[in-house]
FIZASE-797445 format. One record per residue: x, y, z of N, C-alpha, C in turn. Coordinates in steps of 0.2 Angstrom, whole numbers, padded with zeros to 4 digits, always signed. Atoms other than C-alpha are relative to their C-alpha. Example, Ala and Ser with C-alpha at 12.3 -4.5 7.8 and 13.67 -1.06 7.14 Angstrom:
BEGIN
+0004-0006+0000+0062-0022+0039+0004+0006+0000;-0004-0006-0001+0068-0005+0036-0004+0005+0003;
END
This chain:
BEGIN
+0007+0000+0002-0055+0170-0050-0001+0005-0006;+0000-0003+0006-0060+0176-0066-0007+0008+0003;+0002-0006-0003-0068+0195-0061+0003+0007-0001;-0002-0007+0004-0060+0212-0062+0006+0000+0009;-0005-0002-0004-0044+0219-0052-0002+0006+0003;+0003-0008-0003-0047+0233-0040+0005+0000+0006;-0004-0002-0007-0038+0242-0026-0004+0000+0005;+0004+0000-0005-0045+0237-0010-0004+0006+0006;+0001-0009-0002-0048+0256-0004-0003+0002-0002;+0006-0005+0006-0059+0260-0017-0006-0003+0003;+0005+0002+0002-0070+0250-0014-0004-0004+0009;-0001+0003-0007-0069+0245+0007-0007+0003+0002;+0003-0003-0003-0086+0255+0010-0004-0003-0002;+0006+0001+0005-0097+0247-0003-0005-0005+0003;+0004+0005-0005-0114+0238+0005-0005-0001-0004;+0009+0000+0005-0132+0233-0003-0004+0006+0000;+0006-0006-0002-0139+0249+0005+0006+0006-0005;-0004-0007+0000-0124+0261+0000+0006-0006-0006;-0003+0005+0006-0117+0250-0019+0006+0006-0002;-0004-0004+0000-0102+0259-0024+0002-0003-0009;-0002-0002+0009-0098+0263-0045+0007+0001-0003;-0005-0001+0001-0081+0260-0053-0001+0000-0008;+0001-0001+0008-0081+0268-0071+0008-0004-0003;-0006+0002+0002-0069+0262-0084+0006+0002+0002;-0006-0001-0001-0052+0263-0079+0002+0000+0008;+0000+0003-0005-0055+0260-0062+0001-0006+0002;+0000+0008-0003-0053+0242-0061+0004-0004-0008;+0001+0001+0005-0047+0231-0073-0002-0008-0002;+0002+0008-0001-0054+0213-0080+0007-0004-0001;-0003+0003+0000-0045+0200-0077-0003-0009-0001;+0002+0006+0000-0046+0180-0078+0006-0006+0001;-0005+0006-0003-0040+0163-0068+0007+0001-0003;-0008+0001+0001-0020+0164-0067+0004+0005-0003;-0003-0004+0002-0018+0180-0075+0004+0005+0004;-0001-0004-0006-0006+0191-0066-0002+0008+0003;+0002-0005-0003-0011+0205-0055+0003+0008-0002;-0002-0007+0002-0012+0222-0065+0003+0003+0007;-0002-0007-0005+0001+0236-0057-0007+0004+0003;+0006-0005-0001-0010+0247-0046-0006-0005+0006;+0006+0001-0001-0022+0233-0040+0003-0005+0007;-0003+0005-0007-0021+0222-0023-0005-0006-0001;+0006+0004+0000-0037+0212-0024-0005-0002-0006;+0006+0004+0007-0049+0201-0036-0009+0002+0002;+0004+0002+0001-0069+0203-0037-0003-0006-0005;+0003+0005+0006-0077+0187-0044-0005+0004-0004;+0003-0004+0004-0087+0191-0059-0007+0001+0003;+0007+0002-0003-0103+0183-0051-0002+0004+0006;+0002-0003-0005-0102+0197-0037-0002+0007-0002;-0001-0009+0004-0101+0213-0050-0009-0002-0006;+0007-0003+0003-0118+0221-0059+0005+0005-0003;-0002-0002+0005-0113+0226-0075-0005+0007-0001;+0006-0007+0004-0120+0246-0083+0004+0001-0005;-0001-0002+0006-0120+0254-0097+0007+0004+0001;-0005-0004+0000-0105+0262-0102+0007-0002+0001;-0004+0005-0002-0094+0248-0096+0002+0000+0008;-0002-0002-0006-0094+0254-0078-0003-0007+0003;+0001+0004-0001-0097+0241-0066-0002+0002+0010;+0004-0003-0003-0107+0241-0049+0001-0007+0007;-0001+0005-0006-0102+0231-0030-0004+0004+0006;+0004-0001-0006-0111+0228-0015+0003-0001+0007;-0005+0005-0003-0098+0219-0007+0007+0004+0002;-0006+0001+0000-0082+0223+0001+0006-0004+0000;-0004+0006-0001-0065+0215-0004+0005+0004+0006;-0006-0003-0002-0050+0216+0007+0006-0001-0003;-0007+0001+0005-0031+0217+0000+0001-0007+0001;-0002+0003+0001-0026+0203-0006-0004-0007+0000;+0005+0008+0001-0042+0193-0009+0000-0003-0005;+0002+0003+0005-0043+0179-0022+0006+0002-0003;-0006-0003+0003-0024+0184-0026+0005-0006+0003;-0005+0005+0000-0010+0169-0026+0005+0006+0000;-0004-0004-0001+0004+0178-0018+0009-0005-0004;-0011+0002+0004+0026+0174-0027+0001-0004+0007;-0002+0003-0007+0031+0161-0014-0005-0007+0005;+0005+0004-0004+0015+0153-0007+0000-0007+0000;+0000+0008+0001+0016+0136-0013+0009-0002+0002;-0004+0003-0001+0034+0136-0014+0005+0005+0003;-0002-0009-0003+0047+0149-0005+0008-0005-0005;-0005+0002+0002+0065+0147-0014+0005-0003+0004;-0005+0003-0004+0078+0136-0005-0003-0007+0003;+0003+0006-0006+0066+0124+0003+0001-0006-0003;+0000+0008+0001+0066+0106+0004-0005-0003-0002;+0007+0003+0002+0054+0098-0008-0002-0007+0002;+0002+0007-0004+0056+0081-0005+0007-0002+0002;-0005+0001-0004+0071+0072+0005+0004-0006-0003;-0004+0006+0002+0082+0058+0001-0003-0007+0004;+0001+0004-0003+0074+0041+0002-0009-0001+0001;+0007-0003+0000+0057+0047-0002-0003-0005-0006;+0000+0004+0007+0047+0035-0014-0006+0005-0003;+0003-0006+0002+0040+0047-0027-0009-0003-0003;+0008+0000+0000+0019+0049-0029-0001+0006-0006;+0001-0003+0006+0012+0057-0044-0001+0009+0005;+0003-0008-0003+0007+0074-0033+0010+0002+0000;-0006-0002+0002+0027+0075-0031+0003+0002-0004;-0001-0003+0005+0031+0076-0047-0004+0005-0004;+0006-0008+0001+0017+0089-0050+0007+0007+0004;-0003-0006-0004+0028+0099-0036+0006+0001-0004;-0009+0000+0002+0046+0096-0043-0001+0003-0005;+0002-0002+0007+0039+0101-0061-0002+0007+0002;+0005-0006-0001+0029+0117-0054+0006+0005+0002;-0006-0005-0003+0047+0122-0046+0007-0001-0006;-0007-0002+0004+0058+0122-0062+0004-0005-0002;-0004+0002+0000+0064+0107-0061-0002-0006-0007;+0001+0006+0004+0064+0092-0076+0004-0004-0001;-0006+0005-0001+0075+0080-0070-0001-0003+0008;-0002+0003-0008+0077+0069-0054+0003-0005-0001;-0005+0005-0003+0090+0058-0047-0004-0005+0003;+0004+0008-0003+0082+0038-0043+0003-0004+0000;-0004+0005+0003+0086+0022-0041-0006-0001-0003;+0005+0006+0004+0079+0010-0052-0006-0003+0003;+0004+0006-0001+0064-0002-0049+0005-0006+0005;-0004+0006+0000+0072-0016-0040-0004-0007-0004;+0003+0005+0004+0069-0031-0051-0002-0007+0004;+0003+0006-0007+0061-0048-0041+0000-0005-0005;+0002+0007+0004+0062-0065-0051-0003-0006+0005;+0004+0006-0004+0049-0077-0045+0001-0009-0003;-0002+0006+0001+0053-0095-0046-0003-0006+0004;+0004+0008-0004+0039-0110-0042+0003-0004-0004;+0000+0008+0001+0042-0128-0040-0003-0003+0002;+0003+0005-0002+0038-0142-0038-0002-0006-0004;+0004+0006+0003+0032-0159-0048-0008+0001-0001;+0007+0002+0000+0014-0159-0043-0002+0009-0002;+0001-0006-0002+0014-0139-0046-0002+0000-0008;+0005+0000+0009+0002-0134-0063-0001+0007-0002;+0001-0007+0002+0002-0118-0073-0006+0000-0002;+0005-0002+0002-0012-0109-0072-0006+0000-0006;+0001+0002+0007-0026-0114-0087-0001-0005-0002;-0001+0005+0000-0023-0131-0086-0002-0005+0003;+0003+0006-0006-0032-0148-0079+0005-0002+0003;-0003+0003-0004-0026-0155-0065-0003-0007+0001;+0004+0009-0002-0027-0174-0060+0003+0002+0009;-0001+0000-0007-0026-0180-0045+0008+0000+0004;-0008-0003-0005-0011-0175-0032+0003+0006-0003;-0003-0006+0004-0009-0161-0043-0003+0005+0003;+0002-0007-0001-0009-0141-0040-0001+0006-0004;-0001-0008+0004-0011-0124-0049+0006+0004+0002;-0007-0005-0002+0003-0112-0047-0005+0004+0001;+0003-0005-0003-0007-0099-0036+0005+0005+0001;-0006-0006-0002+0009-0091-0029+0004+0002-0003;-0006-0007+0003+0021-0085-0041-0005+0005-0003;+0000-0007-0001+0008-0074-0046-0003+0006+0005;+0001-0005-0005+0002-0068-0031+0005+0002+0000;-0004-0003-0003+0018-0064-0027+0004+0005-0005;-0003-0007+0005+0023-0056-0044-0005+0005+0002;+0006-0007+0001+0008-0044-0042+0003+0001+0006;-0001-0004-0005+0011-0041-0024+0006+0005-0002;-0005-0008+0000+0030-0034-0029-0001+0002-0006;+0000-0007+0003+0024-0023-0042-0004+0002+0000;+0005-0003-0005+0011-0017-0031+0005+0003+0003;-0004-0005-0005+0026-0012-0020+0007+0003-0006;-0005-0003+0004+0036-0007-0035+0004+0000-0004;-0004+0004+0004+0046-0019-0042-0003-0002-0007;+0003+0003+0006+0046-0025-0059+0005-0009+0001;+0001+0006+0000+0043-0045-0057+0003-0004-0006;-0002+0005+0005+0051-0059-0068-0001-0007+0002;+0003+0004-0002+0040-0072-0067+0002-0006-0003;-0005+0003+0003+0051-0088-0072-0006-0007+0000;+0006+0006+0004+0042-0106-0079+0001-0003+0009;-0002+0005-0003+0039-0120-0066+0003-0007-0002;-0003+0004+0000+0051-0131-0062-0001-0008+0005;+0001+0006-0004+0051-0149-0055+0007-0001+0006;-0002-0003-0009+0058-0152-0036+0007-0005-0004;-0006+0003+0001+0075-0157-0044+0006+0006+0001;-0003-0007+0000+0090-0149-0037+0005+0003-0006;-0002-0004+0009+0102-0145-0054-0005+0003-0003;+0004-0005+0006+0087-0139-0062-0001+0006+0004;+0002-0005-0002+0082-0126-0048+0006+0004+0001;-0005-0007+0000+0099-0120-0048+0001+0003-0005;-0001-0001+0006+0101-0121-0065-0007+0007-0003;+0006-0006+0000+0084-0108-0066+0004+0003+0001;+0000-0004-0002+0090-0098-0053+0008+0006-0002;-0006-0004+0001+0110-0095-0059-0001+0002-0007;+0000-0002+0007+0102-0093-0077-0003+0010+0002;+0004-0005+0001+0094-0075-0071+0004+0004+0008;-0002-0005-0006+0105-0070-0054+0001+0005-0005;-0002-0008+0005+0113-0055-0067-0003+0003+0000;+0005-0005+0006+0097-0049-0072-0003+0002+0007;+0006-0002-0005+0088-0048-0054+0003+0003+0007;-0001+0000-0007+0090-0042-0036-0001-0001+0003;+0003+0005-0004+0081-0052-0028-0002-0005-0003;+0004+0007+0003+0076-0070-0030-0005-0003+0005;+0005+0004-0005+0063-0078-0022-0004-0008-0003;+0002+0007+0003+0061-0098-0025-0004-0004+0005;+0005+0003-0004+0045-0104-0021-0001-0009+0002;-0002+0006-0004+0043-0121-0009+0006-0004+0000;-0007+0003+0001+0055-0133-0007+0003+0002+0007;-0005-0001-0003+0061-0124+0008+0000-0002+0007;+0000+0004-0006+0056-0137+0023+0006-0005-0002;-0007+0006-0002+0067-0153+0026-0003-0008-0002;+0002+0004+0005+0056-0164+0014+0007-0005-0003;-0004+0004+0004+0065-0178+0003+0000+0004-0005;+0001-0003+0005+0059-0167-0012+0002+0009+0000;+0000-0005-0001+0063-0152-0003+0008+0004+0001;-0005-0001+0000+0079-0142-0010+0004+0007-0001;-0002-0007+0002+0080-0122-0010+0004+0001+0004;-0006-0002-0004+0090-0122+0006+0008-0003-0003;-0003+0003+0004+0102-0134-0002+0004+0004-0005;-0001-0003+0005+0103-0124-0019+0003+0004+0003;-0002-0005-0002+0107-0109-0011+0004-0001+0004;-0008+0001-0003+0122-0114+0001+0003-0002-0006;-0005+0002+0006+0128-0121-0016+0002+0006-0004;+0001-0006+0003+0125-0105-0026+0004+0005+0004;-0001-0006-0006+0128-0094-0011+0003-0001+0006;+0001+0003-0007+0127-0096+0008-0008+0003+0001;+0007+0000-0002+0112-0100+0018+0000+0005+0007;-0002-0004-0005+0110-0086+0033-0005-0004+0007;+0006+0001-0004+0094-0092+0040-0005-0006-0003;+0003+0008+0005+0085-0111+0038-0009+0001+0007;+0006+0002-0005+0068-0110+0048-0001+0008+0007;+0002-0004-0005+0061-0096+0060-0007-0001+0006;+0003+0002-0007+0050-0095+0076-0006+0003-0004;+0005-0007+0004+0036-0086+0066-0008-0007-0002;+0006+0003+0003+0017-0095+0062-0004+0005-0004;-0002+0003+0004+0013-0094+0047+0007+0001-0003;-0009-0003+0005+0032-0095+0036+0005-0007+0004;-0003+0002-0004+0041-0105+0049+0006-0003-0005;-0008+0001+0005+0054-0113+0035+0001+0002-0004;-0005-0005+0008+0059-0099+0025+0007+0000+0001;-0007+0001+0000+0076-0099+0019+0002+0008-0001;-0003-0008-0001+0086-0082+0022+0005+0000-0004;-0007-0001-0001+0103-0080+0013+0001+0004-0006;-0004-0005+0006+0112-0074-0004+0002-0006-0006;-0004+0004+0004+0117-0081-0021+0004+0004-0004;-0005-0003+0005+0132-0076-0029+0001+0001-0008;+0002-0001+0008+0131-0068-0046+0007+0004-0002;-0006-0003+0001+0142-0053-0052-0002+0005+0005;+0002-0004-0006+0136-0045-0036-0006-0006+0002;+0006+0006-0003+0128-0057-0022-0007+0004+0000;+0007-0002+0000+0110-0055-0022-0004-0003+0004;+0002+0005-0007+0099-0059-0008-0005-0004-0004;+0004+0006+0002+0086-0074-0011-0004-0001+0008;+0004+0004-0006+0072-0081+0001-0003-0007-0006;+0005+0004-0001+0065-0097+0001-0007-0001+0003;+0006-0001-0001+0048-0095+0001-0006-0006+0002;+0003+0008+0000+0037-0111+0008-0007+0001-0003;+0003+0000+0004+0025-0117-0002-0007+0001+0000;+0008+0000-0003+0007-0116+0007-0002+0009-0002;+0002-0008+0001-0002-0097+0001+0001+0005+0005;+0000-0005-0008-0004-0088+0019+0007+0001-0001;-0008-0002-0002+0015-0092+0022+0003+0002-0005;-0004-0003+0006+0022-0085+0005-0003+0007+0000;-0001-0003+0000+0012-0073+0008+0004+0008+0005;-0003-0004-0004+0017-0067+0024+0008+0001+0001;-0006+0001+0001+0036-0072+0021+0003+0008-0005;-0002-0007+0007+0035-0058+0006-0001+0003+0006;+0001-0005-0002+0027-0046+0018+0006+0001+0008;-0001+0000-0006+0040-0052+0034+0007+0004-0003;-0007+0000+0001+0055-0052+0025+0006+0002-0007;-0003-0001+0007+0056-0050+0005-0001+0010+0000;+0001-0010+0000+0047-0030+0008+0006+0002+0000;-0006-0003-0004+0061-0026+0020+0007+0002-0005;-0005-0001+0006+0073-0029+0008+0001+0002-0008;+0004-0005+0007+0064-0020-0008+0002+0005+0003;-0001-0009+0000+0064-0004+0001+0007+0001+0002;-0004+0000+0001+0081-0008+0005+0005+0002-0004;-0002+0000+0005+0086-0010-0009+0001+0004-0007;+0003-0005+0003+0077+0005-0018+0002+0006+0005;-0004-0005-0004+0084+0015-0003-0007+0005+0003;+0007-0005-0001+0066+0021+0004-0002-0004+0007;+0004+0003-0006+0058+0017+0022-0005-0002+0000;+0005+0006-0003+0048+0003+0028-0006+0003+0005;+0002-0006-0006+0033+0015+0035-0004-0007+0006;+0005+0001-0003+0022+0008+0050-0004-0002-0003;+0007+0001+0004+0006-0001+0044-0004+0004+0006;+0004-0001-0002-0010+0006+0047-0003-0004+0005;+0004+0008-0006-0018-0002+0063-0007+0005+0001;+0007-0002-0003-0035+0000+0070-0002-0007+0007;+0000+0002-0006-0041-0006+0087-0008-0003+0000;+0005+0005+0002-0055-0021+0087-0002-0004+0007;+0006+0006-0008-0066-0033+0101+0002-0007-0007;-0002+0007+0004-0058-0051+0096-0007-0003+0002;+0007+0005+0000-0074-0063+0092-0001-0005+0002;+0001+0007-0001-0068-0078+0098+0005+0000+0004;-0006+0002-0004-0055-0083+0109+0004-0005-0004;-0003+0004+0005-0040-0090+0099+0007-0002+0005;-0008+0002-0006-0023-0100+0108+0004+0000-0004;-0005-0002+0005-0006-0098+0100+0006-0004+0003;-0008+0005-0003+0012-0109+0104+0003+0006+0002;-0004-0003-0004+0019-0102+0117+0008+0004-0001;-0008-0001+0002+0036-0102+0108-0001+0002-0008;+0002-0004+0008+0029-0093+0090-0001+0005+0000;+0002-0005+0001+0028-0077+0085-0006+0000-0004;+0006+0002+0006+0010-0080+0076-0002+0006-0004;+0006-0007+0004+0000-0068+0063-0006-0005-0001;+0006+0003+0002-0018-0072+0063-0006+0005-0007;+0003-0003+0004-0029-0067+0048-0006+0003+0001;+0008-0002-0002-0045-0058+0053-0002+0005-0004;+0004-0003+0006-0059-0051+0045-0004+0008+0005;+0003-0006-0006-0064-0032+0053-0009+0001-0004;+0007-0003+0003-0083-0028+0053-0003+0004+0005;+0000-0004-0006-0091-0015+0063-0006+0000+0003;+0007+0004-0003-0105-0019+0074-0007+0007-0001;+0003-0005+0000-0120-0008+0071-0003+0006+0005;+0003-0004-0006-0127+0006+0082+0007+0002+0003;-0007-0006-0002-0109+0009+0091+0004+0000-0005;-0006+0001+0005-0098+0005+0076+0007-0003+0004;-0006+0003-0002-0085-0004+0086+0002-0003-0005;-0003+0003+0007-0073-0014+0074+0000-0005+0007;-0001+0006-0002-0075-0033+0079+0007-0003-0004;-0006+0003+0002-0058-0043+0073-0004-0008+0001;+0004+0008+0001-0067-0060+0067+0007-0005-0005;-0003+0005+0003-0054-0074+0064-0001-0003-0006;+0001+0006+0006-0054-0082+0045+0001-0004-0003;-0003+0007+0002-0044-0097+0045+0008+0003+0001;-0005+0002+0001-0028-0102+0050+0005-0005-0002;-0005+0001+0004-0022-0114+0039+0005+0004-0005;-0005-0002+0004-0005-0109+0029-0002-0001-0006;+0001+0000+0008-0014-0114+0014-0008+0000-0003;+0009-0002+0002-0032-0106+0017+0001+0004-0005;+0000-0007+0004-0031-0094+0003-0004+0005-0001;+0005-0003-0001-0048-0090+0004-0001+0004+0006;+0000-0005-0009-0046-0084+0022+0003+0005-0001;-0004-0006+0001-0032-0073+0017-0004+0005-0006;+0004-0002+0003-0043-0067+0001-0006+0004+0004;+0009-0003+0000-0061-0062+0013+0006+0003+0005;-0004-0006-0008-0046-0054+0027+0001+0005+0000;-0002-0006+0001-0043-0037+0028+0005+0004+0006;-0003-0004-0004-0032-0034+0042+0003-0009+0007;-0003+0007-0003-0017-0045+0052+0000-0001+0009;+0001-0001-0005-0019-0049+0072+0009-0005+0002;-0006+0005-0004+0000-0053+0080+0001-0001+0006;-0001+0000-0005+0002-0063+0092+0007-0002+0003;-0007-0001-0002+0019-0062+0103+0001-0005+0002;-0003+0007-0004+0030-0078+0108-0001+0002+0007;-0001+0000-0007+0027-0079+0126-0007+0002+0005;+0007-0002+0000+0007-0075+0123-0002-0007-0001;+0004+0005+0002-0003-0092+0125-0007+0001-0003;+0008-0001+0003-0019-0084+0118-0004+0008+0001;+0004-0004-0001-0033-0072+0118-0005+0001+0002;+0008+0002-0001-0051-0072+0125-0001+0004-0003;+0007+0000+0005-0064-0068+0115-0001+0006+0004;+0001-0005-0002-0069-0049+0117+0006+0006+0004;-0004-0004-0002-0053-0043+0122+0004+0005-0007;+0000-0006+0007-0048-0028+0114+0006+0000-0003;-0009+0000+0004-0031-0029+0101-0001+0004-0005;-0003-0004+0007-0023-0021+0086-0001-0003-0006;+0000+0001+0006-0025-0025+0071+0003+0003-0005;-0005-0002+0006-0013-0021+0057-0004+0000-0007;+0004+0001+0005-0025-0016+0041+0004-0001-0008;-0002+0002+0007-0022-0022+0023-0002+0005-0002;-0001-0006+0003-0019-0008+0013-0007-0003-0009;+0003+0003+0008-0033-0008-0001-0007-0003+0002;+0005+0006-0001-0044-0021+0007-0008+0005+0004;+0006+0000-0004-0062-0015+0013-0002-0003+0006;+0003+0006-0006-0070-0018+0029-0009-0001-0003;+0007+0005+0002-0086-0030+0027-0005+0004+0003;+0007-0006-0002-0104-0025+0031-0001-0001+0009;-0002+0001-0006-0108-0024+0050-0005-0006+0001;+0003+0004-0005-0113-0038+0061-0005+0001+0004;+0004-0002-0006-0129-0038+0073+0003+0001+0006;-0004+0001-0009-0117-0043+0087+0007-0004+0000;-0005+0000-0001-0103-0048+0094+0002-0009+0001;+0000+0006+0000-0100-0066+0091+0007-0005+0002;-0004+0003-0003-0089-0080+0101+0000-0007-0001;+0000+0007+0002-0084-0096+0099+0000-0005-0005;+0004+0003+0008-0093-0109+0087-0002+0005-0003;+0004-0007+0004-0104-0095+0082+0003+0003-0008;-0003-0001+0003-0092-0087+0074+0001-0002-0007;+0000+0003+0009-0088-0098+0055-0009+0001+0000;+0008-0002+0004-0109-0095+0055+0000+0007-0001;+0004-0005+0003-0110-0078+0052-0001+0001-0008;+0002+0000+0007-0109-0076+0033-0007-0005-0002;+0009+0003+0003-0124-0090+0033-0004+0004+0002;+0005-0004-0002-0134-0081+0046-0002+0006-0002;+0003-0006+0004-0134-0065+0037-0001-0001-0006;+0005+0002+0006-0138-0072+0022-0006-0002+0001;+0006+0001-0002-0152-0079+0030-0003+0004+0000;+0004-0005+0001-0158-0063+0037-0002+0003-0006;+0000-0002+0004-0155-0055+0022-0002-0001-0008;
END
């Protein structure tokens, strides 16, 4: 604090009724971060002291030893462990590492991700589409997504559902990347040939899993100058994106050498009663809103097709259900897994079931 240094003894008696006078040489001034004249224990802020003539100075207040006084040690003690191996470093970390002396640290690299859309009817971004035609939505979802989690992205042209040309992509940039990720193509289609490429290029480890949305992602490796892992990404938005988050993450912090923490959950009143295949591990997209007066979190379903985008857009939090779980009724209480970032929506009157449900954004517009 910017104020004056003093010995806490001198001054331990001083009140409003009984103010106690430290002439020059008794104190000295001081200011934020200077260090603590020989002689002195304790700080007065300036805005506590009544200045006199003479330069002497005038408290009402007692300090005790060691007030407003940054002790050798306090933030960091010599030998300890700043941060640990496996740590993914945050701008306050490198404040710490820098404060203790150090101007250098040991990392790996970014790991590099080259994203790879196909398809014929598939259309970059900008451009009219005719009929049976698409936009490329997901290669950049998914490059943003990985350099949101850290990666630096290599976002490659689209290509047509031809198998030479998709390998020919992919073997022109396995060197440069460490992971590949080649969007659609990886069901059992005529036009459908990431699993293909990849046992050609590589081996394939895994062709399809028990999982709603994703269910034919391709798993395995393509040989480079060091194999590199690859997913087949299917080509509907939901499932590209939950494939990144099931199976492409895992293998980023892997790869970068840093743990895959817990997501964030919060505990919700399901709005609707929803049924699930017996034999699937499902993720449902739901939207959290919190009901007014108690503030419960309701969990409101917003679409389960694999290429709702908009659903996945207005969501904010993912609802699992477990193979060997036929369903949920309506107001039972679950988990929900929160999307990092995403806001929850404004609150609901009530707690709504069934049909109901896809009307509230009108009825509150209505109210409102």
């Amino acid at each position: 604090m910017d104020g004056i240094a003093v010995r806490a003894g001198d001054v331990e008696r001083a009140s409003p009724a009984a103010p106690i006078r430290l002439a020059p040489g008794g104190f000295d001034v001081v200011d934020t971060g200077d260090p603590l004249p020989p002689g002195r224990d304790a700080i007065v802020m300036r805005e506590h002291l009544t200045y006199l003539a003479g330069g002497a100075v005038e408290l009402t207040l007692p300090v005790l030893p060691g007030r407003h006084v940054r002790g050798v040690g306090e933030d960091v003690m010599a030998g300890e462990l700043l941060l640990p191996v496996a740590h993914r470093l945050r701008p306050v970390d490198a404040a710490v590492v820098a404060a203790a002396g150090n101007d250098a640290l040991m990392v790996r690299r970014q790991p590099r991700v080259a994203v790879l859309p196909t398809g014929d009817e598939v259309r970059p971004i900008g451009t009219a589409i005719g009929r049976g035609e698409v936009l490329d939505t997901n290669s950049p979802m998914l490059a943003a997504t990985a350099r949101e989690t850290g990666c630096v992205p290599l976002l490659l042209p689209i290509v047509p559902d031809d198998r030479e040309t998709i390998a020919a992509a992919v073997s022109a940039v396995i060197d440069q990347v460490d992971l590949v990720l080649v969007i659609a193509g990886s069901s059992a289609g005529r036009d459908d040939h990431t699993a293909a490429v990849l046992a050609e290029l590589g081996e394939v480890a895994v062709h399809g899993v028990a999982m709603r949305p994703g269910h034919p992602v391709v798993l395995g490796y393509v040989s480079g100058h060091l194999p590199v892992p690859a997913v087949g990404v299917p080509g509907y938005p939901v499932s590209a994106a939950h494939v990144f988050d099931t199976f492409a993450l895992p293998i980023i912090r892997r790869l970068e050498g840093t743990i895959l923490a817990d997501p964030s959950t919060a505990s919700a009143k399901l709005s609707r009663a929803v049924t699930s295949p017996v034999h699937l591990d499902e993720c449902l997209v739901v939207l959290l809103e919190r009901q007014p007066g108690t503030g419960d979190l309701v969990a409101i379903p917003t679409g389960r097709g694999a290429g709702a985008l908009s659903a996945l857009m207005r969501a904010n939090g993912l609802l699992r259900i477990p193979a060997g779980c036929t369903g949920i009724d309506a107001g039972a209480e679950v988990r929900v897994e929160l999307f990092p970032g995403a806001p929850l929506a404004h609150p609901i009157d009530r707690l709504v079931t069934g049909e109901e449900a896809p009307l509230i954004n009108a009825s509150r517009t209505t109210r409102r």
